[in-house]
C-alpha positions as CSV (number, residue, x, y, z in Angstrom):
1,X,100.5,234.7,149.8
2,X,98.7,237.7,148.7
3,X,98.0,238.5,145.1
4,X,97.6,241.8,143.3
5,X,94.4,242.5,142.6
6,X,93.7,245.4,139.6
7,X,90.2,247.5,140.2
8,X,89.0,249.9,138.0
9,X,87.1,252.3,138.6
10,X,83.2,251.8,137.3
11,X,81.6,254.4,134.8
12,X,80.0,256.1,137.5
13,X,82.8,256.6,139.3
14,X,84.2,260.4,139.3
15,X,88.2,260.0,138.8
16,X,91.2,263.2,138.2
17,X,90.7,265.1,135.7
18,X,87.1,264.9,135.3
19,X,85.3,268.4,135.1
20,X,83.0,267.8,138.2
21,X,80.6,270.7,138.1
22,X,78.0,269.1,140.2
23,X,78.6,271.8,142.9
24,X,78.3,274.8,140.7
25,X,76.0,277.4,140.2
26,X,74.3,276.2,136.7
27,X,75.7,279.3,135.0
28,X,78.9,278.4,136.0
29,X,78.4,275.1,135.2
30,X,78.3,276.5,132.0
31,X,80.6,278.6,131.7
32,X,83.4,276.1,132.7
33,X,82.1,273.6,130.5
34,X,82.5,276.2,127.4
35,X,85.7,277.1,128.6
36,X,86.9,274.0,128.8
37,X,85.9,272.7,125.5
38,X,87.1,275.9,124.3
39,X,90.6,275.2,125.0
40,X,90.5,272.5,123.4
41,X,92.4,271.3,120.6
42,X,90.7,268.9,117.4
43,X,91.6,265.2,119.0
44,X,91.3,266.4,122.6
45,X,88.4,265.7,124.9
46,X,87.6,265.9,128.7
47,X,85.0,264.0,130.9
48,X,82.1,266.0,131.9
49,X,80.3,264.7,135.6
50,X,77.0,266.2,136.3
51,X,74.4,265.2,138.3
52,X,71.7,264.9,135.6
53,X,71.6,264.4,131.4
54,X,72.7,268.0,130.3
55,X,70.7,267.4,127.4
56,X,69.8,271.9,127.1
57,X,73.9,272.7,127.3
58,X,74.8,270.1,125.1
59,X,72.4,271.9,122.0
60,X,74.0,275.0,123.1
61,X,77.4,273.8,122.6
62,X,76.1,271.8,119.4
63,X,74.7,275.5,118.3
64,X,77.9,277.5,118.8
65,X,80.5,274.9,117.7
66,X,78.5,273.1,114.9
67,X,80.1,269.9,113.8
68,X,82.9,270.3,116.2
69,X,81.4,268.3,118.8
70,X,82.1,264.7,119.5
71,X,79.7,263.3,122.7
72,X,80.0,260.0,124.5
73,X,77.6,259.0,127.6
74,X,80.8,257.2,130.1
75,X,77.3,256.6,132.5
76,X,73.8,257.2,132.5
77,X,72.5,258.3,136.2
78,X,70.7,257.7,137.9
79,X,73.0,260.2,140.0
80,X,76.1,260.9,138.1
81,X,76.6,261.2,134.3
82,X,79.9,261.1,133.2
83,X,80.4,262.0,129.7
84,X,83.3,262.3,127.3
85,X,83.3,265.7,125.2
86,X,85.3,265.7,122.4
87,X,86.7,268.8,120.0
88,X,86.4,266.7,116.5
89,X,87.3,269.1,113.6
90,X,88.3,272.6,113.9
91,X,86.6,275.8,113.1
């Protein structure tokens, strides 16, 4: 008899939904990312994959949406970072 076996996917693993932007120009990159969180409402969050700690955005987004952000490394390279962005308080 076979049994059902359950995998999940690892934190590396890209899954739907994520905002890949690993093939993007990086002003696009960008520009999809503040778009994204933009349209978000306080509680909601997306997963971010990039292919390396966007450590220079993230301040940017910190700058122009201070104490709205909410950041949680999903996994840390050494090719793909996954992390959750999350809209915590509004305005």
């Amino acid at each position: 008899t076979e049994t059902l076996q359950i995998v999940k996917p690892g934190p590396e693993e890209v899954q739907v939904g994520d905002l890949d932007v690993r093939g993007l120009p990086r002003e696009e990159r960008h520009a999809q990312i503040f778009g994204t969180f933009g349209d978000l409402t306080p509680g909601e969050s997306f997963i971010l994959v990039n292919d390396h700690d966007p450590l220079p955005m993230r301040a940017k987004l910190e700058a122009v949406h201070v104490g709205e952000l909410g950041w949680e490394y999903l996994a840390q390279g050494p090719t793909v970072w996954r992390i959750q962005i999350t809209k915590v308080t509004c305005c």
